[in-house]
Short mmCIF file of the C-alpha atoms (twelve columns), coordinates in Angstrom:
data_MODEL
# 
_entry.id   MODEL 
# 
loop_
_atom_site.group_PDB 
_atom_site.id 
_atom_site.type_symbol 
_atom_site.label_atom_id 
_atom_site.label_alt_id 
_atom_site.label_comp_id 
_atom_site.label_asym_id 
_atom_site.label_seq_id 
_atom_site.Cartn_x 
_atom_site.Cartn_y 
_atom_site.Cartn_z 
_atom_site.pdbx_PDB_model_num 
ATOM 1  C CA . UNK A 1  104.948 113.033 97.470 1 
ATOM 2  C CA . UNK A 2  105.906 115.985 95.318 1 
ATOM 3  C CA . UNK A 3  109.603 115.769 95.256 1 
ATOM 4  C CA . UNK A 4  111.533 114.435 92.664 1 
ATOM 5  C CA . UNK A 5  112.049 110.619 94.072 1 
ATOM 6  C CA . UNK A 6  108.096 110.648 94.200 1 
ATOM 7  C CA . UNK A 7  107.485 111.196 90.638 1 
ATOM 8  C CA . UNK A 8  110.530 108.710 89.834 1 
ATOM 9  C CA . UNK A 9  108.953 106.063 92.640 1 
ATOM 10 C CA . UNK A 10 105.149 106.763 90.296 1 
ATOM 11 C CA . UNK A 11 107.066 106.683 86.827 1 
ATOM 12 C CA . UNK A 12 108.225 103.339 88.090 1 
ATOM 13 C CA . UNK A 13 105.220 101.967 89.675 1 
ATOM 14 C CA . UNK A 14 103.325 102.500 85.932 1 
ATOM 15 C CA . UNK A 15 105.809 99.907  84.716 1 
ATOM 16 C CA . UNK A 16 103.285 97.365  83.969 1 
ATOM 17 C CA . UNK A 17 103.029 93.956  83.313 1 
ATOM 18 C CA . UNK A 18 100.994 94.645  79.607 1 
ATOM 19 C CA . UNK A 19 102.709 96.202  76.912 1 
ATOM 20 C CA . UNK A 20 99.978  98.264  75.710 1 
ATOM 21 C CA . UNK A 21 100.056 100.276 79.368 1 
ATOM 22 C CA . UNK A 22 103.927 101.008 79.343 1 
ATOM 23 C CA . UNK A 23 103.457 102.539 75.685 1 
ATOM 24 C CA . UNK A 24 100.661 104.614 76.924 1 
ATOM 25 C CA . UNK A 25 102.373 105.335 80.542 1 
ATOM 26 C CA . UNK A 26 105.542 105.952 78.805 1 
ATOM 27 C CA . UNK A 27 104.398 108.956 76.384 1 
ATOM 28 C CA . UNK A 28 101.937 110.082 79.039 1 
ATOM 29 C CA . UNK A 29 105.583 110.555 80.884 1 
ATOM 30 C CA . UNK A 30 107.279 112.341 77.945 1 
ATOM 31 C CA . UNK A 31 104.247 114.801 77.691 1 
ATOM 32 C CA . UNK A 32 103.209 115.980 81.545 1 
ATOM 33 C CA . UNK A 33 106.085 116.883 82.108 1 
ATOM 34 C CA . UNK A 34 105.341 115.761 85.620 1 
ATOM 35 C CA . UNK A 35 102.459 118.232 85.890 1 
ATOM 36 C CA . UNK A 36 99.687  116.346 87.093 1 
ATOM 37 C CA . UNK A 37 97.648  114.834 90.629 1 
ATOM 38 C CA . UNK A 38 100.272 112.656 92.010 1 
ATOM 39 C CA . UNK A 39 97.410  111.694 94.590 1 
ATOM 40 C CA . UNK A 40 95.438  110.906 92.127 1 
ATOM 41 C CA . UNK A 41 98.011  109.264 89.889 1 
ATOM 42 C CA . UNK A 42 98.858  107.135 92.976 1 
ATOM 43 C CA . UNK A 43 95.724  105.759 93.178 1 
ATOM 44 C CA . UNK A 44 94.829  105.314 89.353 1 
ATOM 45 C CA . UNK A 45 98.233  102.855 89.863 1 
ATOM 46 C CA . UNK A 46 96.970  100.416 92.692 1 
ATOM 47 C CA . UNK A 47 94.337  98.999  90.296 1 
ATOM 48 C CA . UNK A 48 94.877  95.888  88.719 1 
ATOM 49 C CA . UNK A 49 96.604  96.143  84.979 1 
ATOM 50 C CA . UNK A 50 93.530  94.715  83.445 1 
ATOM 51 C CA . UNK A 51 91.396  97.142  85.169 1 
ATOM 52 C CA . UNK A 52 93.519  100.094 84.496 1 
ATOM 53 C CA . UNK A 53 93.721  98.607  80.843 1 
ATOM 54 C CA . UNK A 54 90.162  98.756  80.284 1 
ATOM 55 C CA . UNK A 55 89.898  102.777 81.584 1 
ATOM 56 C CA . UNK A 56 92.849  104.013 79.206 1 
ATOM 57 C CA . UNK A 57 91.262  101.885 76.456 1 
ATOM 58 C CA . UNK A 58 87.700  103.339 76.886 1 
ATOM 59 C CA . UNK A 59 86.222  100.031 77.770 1 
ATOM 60 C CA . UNK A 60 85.471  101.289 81.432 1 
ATOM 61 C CA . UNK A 61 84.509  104.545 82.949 1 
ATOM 62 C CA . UNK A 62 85.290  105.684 86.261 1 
ATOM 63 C CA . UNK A 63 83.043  107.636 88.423 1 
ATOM 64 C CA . UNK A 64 85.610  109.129 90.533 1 
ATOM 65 C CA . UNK A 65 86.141  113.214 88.748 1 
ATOM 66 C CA . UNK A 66 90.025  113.295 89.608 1 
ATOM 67 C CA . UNK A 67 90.854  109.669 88.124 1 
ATOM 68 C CA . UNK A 68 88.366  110.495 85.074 1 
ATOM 69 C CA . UNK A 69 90.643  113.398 84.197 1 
ATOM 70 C CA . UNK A 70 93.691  111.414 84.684 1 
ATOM 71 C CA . UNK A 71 92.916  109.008 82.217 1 
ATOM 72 C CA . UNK A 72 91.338  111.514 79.916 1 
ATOM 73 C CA . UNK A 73 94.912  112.369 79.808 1 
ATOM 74 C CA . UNK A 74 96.678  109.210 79.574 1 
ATOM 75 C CA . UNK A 75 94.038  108.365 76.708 1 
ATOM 76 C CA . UNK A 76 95.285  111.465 75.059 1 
ATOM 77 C CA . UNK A 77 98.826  110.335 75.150 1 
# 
């Protein structure tokens, strides 16, 4: 998934249903640019919104090394 529709179809998937994720997802969006793991992006999206609440919040760590530089970013946002 590296076209065009794939980043749209991942843009949309990281609408969530908490408000404090689509402000984070949504400047995360302005900045990349698009330039990141879409692999890994895919999978940081299948978790749960509280989950992936608690990992852009710092509450959480993952051990996984391409999701833990994923949300480095999206905590940078």
């Amino acid at each position: 998934m590296t076209d065009d529709r794939g980043l749209e179809r991942l843009k949309w998937r990281s609408r969530r249903g908490l408000l404090e994720l689509d402000l984070v997802f949504d400047r995360f969006w302005k900045d990349s640019g698009g330039n990141m793991d879409l692999q890994a992006m895919e999978r940081l999206l299948e978790l749960p919104d509280n989950d992936l609440l608690d990992l852009v919040m710092g509450r959480a760590e993952t051990g996984d090394e391409q999701l833990r530089a994923l949300v480095g970013r999206l905590r940078a946002a």
